[in-house]
ZAFILUM-49474 format. One line per field, with one value per atom (N, C-alpha, C): x, y, z; atom name. Coordinates in steps of 0.02 Angstrom, whole numbers, plus 50000, padded with zeros to 5 digits. Layout:
N
x	(X:...)
y	(Y:...)
z	(Z:...)
atom	(CA:...)
END
This chain:
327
x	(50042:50000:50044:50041:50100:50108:50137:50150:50105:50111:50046:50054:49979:49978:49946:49995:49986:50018:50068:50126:50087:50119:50086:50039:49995:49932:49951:49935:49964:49909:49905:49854:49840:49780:49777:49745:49799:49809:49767:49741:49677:49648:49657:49664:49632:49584:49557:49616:49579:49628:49599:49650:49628:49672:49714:49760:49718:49769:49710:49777:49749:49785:49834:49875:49907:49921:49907:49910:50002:50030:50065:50075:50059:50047:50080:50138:50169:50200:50161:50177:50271:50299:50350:50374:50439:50425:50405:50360:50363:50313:50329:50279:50307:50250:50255:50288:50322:50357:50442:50443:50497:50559:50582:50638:50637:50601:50596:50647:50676:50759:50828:50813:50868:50873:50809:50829:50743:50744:50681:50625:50691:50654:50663:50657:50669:50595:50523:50468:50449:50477:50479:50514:50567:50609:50568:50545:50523:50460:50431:50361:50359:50456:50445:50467:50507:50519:50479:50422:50375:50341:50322:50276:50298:50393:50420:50397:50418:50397:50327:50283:50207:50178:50234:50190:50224:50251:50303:50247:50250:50201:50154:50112:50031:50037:50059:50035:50084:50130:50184:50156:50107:50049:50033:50002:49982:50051:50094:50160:50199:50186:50218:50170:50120:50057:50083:50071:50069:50165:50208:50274:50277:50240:50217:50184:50138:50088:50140:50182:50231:50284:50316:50353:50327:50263:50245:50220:50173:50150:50233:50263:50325:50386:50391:50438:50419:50355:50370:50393:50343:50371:50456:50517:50557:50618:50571:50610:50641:50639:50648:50657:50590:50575:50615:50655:50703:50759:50789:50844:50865:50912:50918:50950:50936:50986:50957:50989:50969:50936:50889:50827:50832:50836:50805:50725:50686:50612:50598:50612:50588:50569:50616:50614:50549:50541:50468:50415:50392:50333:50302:50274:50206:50218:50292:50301:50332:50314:50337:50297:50337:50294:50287:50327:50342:50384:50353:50382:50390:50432:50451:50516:50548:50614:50655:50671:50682:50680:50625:50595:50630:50620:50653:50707:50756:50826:50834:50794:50801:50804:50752:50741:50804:50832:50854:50924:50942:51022:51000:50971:50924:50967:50920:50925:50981:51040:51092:51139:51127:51162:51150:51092:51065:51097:51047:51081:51071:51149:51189:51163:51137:51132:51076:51047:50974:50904:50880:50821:50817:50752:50781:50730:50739:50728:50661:50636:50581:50513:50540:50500:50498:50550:50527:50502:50471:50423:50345:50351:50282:50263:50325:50311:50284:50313:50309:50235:50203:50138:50109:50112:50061:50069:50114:50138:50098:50105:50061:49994:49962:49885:49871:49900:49884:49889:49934:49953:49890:49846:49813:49731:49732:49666:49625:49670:49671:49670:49692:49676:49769:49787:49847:49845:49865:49872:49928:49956:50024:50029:50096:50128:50182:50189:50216:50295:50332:50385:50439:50503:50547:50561:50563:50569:50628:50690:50713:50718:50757:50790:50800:50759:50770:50859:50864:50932:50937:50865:50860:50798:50803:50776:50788:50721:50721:50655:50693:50614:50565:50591:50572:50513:50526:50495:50414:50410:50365:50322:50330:50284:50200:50181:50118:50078:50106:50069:49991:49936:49882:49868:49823:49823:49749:49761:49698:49648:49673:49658:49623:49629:49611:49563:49511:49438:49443:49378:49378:49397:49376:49401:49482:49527:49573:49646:49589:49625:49598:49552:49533:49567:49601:49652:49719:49738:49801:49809:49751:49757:49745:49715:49719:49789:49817:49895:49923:49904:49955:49895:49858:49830:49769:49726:49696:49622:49585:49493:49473:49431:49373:49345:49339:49334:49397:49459:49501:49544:49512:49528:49483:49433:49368:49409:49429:49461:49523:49567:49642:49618:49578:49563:49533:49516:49485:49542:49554:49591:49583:49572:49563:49595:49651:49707:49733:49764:49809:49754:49813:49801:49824:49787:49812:49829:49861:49852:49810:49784:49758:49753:49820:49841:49787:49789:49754:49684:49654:49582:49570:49616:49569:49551:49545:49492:49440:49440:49383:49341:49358:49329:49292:49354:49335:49336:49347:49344:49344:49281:49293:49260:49275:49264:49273:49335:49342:49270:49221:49174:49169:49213:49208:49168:49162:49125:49133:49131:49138:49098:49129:49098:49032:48989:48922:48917:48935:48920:48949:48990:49028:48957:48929:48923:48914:48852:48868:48897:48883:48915:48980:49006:49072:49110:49083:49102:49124:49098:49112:49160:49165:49227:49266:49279:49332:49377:49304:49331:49372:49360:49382:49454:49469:49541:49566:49550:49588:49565:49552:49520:49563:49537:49565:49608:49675:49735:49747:49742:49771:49818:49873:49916:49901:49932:49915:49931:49993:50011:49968:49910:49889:49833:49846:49820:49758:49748:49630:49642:49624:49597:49568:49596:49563:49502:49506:49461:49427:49370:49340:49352:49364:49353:49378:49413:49455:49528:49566:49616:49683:49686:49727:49698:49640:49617:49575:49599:49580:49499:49455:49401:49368:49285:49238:49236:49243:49206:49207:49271:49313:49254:49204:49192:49100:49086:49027:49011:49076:49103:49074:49100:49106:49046:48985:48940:48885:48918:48867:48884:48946:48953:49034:49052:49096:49169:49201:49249:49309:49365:49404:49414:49435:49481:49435:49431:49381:49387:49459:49446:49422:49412:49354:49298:49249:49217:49180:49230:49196:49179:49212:49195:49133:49110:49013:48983:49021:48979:48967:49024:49034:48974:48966:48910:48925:48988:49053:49069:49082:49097:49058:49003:48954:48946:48915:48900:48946:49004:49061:49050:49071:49051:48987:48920:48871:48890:48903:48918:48942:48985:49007:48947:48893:48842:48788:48762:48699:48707:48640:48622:48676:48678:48713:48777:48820:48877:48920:48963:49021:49003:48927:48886:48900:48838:48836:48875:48861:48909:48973:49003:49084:49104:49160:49194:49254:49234:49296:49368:49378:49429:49469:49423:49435:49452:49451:49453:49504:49538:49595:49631:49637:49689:49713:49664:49664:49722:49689:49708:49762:49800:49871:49909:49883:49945:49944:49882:49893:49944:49928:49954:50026:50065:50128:50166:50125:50144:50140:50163:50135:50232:50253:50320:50367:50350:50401:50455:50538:50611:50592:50627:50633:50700:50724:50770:50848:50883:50911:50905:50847:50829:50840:50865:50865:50942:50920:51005:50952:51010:50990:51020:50996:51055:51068:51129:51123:51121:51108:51072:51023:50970:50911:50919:50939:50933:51005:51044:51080:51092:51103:51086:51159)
y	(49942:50000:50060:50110:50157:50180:50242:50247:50261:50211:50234:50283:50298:50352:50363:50290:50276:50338:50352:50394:50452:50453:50531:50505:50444:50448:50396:50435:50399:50326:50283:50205:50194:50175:50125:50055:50042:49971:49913:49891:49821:49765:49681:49649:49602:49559:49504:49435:49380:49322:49290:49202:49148:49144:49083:49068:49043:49059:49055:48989:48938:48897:48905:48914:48939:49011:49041:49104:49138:49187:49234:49225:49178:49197:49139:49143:49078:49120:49059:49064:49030:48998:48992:48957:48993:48951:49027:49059:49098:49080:49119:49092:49147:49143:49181:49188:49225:49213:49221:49210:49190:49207:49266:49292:49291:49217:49229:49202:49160:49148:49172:49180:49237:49309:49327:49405:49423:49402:49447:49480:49528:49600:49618:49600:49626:49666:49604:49669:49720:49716:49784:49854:49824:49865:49919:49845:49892:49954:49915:49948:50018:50022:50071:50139:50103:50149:50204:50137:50186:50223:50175:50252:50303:50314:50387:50424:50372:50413:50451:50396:50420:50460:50469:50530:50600:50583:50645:50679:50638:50636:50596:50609:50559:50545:50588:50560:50487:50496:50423:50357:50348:50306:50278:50303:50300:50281:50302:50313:50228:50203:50147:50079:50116:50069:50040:50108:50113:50082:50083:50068:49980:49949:49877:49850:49872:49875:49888:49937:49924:49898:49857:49836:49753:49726:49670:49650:49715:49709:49701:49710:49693:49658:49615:49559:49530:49532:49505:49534:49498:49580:49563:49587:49565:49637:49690:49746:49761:49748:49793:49859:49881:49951:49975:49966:50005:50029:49971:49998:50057:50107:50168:50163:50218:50213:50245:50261:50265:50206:50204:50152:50097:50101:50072:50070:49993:50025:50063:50088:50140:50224:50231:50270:50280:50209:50214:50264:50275:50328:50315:50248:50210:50237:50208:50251:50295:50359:50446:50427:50468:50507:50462:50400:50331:50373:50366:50380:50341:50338:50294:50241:50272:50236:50252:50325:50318:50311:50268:50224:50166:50128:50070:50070:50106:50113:50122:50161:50170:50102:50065:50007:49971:49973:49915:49942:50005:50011:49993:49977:49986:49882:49846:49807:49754:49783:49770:49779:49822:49822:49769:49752:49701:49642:49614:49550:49559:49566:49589:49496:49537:49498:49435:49460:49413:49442:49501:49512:49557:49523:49557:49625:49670:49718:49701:49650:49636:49631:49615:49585:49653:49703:49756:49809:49799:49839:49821:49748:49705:49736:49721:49750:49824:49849:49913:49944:49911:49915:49900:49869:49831:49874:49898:49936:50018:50048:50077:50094:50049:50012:50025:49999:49977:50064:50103:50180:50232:50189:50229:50206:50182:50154:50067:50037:49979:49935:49862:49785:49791:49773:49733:49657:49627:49570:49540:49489:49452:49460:49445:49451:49391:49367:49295:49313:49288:49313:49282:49286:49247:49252:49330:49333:49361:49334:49371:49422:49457:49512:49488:49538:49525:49542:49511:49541:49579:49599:49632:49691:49745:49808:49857:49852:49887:49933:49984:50025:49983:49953:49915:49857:49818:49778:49802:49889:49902:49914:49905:49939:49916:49876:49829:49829:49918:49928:49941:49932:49963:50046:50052:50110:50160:50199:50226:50247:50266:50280:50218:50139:50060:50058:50046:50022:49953:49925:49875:49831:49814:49764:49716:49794:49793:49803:49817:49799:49728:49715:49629:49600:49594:49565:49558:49622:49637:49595:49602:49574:49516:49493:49399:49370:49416:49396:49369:49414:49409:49374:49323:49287:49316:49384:49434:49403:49414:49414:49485:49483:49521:49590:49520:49564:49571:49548:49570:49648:49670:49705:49773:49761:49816:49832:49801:49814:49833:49825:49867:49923:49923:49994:50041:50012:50062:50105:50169:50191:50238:50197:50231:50268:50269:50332:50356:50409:50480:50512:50544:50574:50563:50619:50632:50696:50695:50772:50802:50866:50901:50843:50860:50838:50769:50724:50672:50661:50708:50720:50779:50833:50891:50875:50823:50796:50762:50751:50733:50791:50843:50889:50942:50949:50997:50975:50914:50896:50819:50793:50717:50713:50638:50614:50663:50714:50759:50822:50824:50869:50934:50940:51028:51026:50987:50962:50920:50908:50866:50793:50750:50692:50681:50676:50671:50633:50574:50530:50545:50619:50659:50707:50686:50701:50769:50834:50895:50923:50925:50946:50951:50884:50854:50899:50891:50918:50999:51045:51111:51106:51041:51069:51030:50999:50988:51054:51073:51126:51187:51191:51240:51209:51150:51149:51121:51110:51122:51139:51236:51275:51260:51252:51267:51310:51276:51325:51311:51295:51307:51288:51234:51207:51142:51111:51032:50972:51007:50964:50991:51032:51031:50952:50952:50877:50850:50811:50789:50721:50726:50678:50620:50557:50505:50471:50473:50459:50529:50556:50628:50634:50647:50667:50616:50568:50525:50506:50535:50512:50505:50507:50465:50417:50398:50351:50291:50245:50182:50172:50130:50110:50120:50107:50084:50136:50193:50246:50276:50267:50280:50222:50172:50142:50183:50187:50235:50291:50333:50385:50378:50332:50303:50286:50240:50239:50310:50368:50449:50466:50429:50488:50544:50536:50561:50523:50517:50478:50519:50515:50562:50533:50477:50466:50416:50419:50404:50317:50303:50221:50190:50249:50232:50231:50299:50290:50230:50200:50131:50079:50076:50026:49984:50074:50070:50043:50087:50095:50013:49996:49925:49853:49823:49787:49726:49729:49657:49670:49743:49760:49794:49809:49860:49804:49742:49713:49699:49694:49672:49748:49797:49875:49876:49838:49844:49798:49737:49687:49722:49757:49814:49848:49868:49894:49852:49877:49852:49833:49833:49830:49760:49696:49636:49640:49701:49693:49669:49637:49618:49580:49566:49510:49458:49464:49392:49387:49471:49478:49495:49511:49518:49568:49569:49625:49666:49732:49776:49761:49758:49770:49690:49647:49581:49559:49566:49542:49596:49659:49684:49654:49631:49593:49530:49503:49437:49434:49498:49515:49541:49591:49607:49567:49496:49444:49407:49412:49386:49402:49489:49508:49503:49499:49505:49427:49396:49331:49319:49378:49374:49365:49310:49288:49295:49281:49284:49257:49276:49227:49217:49129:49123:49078:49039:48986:49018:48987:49020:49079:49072:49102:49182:49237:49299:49285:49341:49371:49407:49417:49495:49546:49571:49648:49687:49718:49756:49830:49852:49909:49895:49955:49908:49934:50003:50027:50022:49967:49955:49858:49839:49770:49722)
z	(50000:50000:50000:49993:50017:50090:50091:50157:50202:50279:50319:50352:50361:50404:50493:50524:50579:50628:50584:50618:50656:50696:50757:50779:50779:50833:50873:50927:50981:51006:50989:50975:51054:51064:51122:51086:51089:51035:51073:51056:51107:51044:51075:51035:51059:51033:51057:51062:51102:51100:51080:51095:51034:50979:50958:50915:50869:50812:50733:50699:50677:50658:50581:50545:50511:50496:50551:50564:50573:50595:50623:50686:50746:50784:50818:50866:50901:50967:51005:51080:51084:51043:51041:51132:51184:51218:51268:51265:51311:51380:51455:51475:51534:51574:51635:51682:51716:51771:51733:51650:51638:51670:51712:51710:51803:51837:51900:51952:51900:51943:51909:51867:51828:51830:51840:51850:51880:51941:51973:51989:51976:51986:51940:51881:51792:51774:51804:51804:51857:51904:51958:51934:51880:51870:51806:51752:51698:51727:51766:51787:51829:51878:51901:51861:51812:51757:51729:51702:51659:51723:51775:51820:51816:51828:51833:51768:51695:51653:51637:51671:51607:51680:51735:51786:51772:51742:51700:51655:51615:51548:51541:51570:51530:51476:51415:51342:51333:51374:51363:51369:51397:51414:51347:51304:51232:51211:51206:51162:51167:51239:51226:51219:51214:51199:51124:51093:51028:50998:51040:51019:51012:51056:51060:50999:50985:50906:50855:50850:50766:50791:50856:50847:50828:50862:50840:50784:50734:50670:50610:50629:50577:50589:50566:50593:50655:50695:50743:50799:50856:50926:50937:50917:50926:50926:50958:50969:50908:50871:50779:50784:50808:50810:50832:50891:50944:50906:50831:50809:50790:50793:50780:50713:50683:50625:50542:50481:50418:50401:50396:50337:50393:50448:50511:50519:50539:50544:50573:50643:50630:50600:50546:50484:50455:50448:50402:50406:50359:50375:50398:50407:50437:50526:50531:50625:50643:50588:50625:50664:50744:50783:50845:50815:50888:50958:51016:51041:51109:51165:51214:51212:51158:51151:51206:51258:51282:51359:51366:51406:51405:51356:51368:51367:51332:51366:51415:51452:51527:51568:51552:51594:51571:51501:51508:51515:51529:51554:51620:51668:51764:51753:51701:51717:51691:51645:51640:51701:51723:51786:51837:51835:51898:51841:51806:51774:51693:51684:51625:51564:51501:51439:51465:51507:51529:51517:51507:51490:51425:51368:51312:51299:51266:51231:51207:51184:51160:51216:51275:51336:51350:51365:51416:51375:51286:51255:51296:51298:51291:51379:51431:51504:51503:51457:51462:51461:51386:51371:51405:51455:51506:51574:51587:51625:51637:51558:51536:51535:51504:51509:51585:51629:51706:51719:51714:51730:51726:51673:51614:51662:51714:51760:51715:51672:51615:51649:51638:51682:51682:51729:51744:51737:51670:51643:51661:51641:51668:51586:51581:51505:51516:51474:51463:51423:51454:51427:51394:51380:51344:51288:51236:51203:51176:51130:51105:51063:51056:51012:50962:50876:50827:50791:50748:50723:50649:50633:50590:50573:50538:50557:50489:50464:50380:50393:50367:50359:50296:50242:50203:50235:50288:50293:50351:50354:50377:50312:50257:50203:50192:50260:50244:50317:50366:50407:50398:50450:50440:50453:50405:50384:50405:50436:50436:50391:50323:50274:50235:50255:50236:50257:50201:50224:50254:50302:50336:50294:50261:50227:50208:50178:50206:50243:50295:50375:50413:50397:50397:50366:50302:50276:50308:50318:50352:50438:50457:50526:50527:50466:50472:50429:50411:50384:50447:50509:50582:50605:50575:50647:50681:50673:50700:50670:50692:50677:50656:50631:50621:50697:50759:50817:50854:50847:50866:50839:50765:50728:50774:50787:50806:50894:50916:51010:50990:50927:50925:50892:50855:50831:50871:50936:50999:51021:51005:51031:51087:51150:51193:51235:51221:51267:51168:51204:51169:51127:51057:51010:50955:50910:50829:50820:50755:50707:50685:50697:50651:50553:50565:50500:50457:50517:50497:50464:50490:50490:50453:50432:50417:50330:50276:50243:50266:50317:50328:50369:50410:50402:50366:50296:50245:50177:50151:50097:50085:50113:50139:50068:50028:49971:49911:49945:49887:49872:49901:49913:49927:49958:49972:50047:50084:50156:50189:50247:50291:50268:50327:50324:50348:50323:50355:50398:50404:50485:50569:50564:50604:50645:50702:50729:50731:50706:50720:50778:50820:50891:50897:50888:50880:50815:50759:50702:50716:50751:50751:50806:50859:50907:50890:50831:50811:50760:50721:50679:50714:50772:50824:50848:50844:50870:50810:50738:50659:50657:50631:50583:50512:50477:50408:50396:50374:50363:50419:50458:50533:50553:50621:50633:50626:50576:50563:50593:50672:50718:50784:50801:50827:50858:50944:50951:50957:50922:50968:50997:51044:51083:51041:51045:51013:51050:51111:51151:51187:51136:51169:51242:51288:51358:51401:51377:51410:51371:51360:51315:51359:51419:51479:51513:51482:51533:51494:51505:51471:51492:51436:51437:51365:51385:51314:51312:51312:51320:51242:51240:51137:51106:51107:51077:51088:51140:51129:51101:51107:51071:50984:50972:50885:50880:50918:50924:50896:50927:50926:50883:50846:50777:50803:50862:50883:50899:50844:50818:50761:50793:50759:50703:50689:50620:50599:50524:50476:50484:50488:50513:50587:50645:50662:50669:50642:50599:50555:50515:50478:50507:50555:50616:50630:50619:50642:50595:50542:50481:50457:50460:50423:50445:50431:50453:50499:50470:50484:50556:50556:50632:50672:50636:50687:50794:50761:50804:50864:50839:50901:50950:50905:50953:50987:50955:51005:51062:51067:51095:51166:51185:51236:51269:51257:51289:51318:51361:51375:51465:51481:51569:51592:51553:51560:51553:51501:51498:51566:51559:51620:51670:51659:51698:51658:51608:51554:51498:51476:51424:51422:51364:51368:51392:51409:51450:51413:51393:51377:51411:51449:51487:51482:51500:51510:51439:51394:51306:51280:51320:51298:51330:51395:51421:51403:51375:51324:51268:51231:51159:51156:51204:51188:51211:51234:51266:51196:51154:51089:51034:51036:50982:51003:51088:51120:51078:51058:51045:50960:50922:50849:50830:50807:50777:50822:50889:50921:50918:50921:50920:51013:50999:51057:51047:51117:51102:51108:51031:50995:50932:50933:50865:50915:50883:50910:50946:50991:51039:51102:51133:51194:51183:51150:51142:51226:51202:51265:51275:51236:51210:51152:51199:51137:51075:51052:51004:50942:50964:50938:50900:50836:50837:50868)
atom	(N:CA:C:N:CA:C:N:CA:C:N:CA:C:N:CA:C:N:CA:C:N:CA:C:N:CA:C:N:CA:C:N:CA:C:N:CA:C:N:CA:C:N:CA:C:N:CA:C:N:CA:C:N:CA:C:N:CA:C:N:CA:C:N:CA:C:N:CA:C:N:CA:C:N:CA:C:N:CA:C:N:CA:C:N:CA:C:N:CA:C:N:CA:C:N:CA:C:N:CA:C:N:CA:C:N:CA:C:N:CA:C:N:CA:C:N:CA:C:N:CA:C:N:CA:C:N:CA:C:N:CA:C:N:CA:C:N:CA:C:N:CA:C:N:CA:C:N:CA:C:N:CA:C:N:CA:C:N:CA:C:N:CA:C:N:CA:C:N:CA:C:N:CA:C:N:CA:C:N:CA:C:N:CA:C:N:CA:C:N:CA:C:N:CA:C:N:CA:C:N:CA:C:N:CA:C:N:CA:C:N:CA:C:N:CA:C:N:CA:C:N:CA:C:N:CA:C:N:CA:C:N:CA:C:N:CA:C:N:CA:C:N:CA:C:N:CA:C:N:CA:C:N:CA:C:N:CA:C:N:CA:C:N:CA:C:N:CA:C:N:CA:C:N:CA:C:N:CA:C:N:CA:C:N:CA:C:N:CA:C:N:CA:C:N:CA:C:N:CA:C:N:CA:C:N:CA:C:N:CA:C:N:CA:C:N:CA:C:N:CA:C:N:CA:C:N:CA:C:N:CA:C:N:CA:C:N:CA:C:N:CA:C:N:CA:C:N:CA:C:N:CA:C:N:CA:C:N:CA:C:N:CA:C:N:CA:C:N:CA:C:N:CA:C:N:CA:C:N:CA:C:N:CA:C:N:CA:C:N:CA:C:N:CA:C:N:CA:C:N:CA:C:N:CA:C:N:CA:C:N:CA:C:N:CA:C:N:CA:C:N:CA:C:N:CA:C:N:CA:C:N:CA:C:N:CA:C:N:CA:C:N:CA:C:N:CA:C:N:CA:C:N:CA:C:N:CA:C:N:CA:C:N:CA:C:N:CA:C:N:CA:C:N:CA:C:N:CA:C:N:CA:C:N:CA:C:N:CA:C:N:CA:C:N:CA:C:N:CA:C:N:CA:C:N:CA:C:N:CA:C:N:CA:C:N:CA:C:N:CA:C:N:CA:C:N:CA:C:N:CA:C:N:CA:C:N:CA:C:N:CA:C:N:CA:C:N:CA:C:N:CA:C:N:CA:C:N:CA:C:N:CA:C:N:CA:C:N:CA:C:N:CA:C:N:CA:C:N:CA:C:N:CA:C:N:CA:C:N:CA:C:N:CA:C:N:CA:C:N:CA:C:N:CA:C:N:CA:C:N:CA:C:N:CA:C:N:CA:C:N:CA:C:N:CA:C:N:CA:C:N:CA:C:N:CA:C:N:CA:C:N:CA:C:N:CA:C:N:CA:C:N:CA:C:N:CA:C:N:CA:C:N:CA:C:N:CA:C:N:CA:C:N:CA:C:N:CA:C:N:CA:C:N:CA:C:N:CA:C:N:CA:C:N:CA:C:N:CA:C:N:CA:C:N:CA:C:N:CA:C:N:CA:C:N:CA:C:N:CA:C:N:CA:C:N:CA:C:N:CA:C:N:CA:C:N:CA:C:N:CA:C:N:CA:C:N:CA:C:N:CA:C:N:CA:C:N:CA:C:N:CA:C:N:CA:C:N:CA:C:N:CA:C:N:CA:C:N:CA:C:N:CA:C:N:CA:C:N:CA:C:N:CA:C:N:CA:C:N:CA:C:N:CA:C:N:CA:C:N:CA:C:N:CA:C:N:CA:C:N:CA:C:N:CA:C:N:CA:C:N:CA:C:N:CA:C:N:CA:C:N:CA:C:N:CA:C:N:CA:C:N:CA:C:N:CA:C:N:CA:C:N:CA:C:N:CA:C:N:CA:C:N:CA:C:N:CA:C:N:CA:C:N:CA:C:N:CA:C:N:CA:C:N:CA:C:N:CA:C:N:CA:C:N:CA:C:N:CA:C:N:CA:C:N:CA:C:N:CA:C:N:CA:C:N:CA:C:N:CA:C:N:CA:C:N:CA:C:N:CA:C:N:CA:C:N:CA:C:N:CA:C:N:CA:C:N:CA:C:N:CA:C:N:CA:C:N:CA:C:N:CA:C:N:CA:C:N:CA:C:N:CA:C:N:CA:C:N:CA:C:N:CA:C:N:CA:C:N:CA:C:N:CA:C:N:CA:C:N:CA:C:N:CA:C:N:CA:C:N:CA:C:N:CA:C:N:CA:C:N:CA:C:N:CA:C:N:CA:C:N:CA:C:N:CA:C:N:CA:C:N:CA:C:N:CA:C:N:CA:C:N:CA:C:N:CA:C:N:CA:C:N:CA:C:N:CA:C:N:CA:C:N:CA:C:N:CA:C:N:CA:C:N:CA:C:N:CA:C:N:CA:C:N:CA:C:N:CA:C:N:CA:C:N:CA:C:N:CA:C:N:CA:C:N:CA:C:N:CA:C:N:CA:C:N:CA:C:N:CA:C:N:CA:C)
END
């Protein structure tokens, strides 16, 4: 496809579970607890990290949400992303605007010191996110661990991110390449913490389908206070809230939102629209939810231990770097 335009929004990335049989998706040998006689306090360490960070900065919350999501959609969660460098993935256009790299350096110069070439770069993205999530008022999940460090890192091999600009259809494609459903596609596209650009949206404010007008399924209300923080011509890095009135704080709320018509970016938006996915978004409401029915919270905690597990190196396969941003 060409280049995406994931870059700058800060994702609250959420994923259903359940392994899909010839899929993307291998538990390889990871498992819980992994690092509990070798190194500890390896998740005390990552976790107190990010608190310092994301009480610094709230938006960091989102940032390493979202750093977990392109490092596992390409090659495999295997810390890729972290590499620094010319035509390094993270170059790609698909992930301007990644941010929390140095986060995990942080943790992982903390935990080289304690126990040197034992915990990898890949695990303390996946801790991190979870770490995050939990910061953000989210479920504190266990994350299964044991993953190595990739040994390779192309902006090239991001060219087949999802795209906001991709009708459902496909981004249903794209996410059953990695193993993903239909409703696992509708809970990562919930983006319920951070932001976007101006940039992202202002066709769909002022010239959606090329019209000379907005998008009609935009919510009037919504529509003029958006126009008020992009006016036309205006600053195109100015930020919106992906989750109206909660965008530090995890929950359905981004999915009711989309529900009213009050939904920033046009791919979520289709969500509704789509017929394929309308239902999973209703599925979240109602007097029974979290009784009988399914649970928001409970089915993201599911789903990012899924997507944590999309090509993982384990074994030999991989290394431990000891700096993450270096191969």
């Amino acid at each position: 496809m060409g280049a995406s335009r994931f870059g700058i929004i800060e994702l609250g990335v959420v994923i259903s579970i359940g392994l899909v049989l010839g899929s993307s998706l291998s538990e390889g040998n990871l498992e819980t607890g992994f690092y509990s006689s070798t190194c500890p306090t390896a998740e005390s360490v990552v976790r107190s990290t990010v608190q310092q960070s994301v009480h610094a900065d709230p938006s960091l919350a989102a940032g390493l949400l979202r750093l977990h999501y392109h490092d596992c959609f390409v090659q495999g969660c295997d810390a890729s992303i972290l590499i620094a460098g010319p035509n390094a993935e993270r170059t790609a256009p698909g992930h301007s605007g990644l941010r929390g790299f140095d986060v995990i350096e942080n943790a992982k110069k903390k935990l080289e010191k304690i126990c040197p070439r034992v915990v990898s770069c890949a695990d303390i993205v996946a801790l991190a996110a979870r770490d995050a999530v939990a910061l953000s008022n989210g479920p504190n999940y266990d994350v299964p661990t044991g993953r190595r460090d990739g040994t390779r890192s192309s902006a090239g091999d991001a060219s087949n991110m999802p795209d906001p600009t991709d009708s459902v259809d496909v981004l249903k494609r794209k996410f059953a390449a990695k193993g993903l459903s239909a409703s696992d596609l509708v809970v990562l596209n919930a983006h319920t913490i951070g932001t976007t650009a101006c940039f992202f949206i202002e066709d769909r404010l002022y010239n959606f389908a090329a019209n000379g007008d907005a998008d009609p399924s935009i919510n009037p209300g919504y529509l003029t206070e958006l126009r008020s923080i992009c006016p036309k011509g205006g600053d195109v890095n100015a930020r919106v809230a992906l989750d109206r009135g909660s965008e530090f704080q995890f929950g359905n709320e981004f999915l009711e939102n989309v529900r009213e018509g009050n939904g920033a970016l046009q791919s979520d938006a289709s969500m509704y629209q789509d017929t394929s996915t309308r239902g999973y978004i209703d599925s979240y409401f109602g007097l029974l939810v979290g009784l009988l029915g399914p649970s928001f919270e409970s089915d993201f905690a599911d789903a990012i231990v899924k997507m944590g597990q999309v090509d993982v190196k384990t074994g030999s396969n991989g290394k431990i770097r000891t700096v993450c941003s270096a191969l």
